[in-house]
N, C-alpha and C positions, 0 to 999 in steps of 0.2 A: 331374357326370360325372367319372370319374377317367382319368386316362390313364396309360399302362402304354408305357416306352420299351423299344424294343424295337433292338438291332443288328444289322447284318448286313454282314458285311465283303464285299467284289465280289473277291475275288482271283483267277477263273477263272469262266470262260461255263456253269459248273454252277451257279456261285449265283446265277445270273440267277431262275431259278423262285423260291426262297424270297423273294428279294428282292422281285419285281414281284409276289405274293399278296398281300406283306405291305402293298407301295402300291397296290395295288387295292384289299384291304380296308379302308383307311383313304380310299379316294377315294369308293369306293361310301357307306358309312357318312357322308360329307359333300356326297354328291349332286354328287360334280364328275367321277368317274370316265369319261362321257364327252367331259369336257376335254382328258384326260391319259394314255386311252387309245392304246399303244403301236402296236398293229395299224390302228389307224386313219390313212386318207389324209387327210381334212379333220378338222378339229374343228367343232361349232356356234357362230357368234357370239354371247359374251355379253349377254344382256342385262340390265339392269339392274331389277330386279324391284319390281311397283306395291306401292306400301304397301294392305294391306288396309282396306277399309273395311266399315262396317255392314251394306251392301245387297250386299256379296260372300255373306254370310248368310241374308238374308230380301231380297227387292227391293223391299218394301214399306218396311224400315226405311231412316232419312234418319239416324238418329242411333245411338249405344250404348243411351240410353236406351229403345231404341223396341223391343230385342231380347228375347224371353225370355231365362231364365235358364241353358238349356241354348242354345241362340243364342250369350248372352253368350260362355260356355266353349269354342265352334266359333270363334267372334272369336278367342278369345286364342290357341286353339291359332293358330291362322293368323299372328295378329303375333307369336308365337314361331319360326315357323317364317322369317318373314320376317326377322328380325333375325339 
């Protein structure tokens, strides 16, 4: 994934819009934008998120090996996700 720097100077309450696009669009894109959401009164408490396992997948499977091969690739996506 490449990432592209992007500035934006705050010198007057009109660059406020460019500005907050530009950290929503990188908050949304990282799944935290309702952390850091401005209009917002509370935030949600983090949690700390379960490691995937096998039978997140199939409930029958106990192990990796027990998954199919397309199984397998829904695992991975998920512990990608999860890291």
């Amino acid at each position: 994934m490449s990432s592209q720097k992007i500035s934006v100077t705050l010198n007057s309450p009109s660059d406020w819009d460019e500005w907050i696009e530009i950290i929503k669009t990188q908050a949304l894109a990282g799944k935290v934008w309702g952390y850091v959401d401005p209009s917002k009164d509370q935030v949600p408490t983090l949690e700390e998120p379960l490691l995937p396992q096998s039978r997140d997948v199939n409930a029958q499977a106990t192990t990796f090996g027990q998954l199919t091969q397309e199984e397998r690739e829904e695992y991975r996506i998920l512990r990608q996700d999860y890291k």
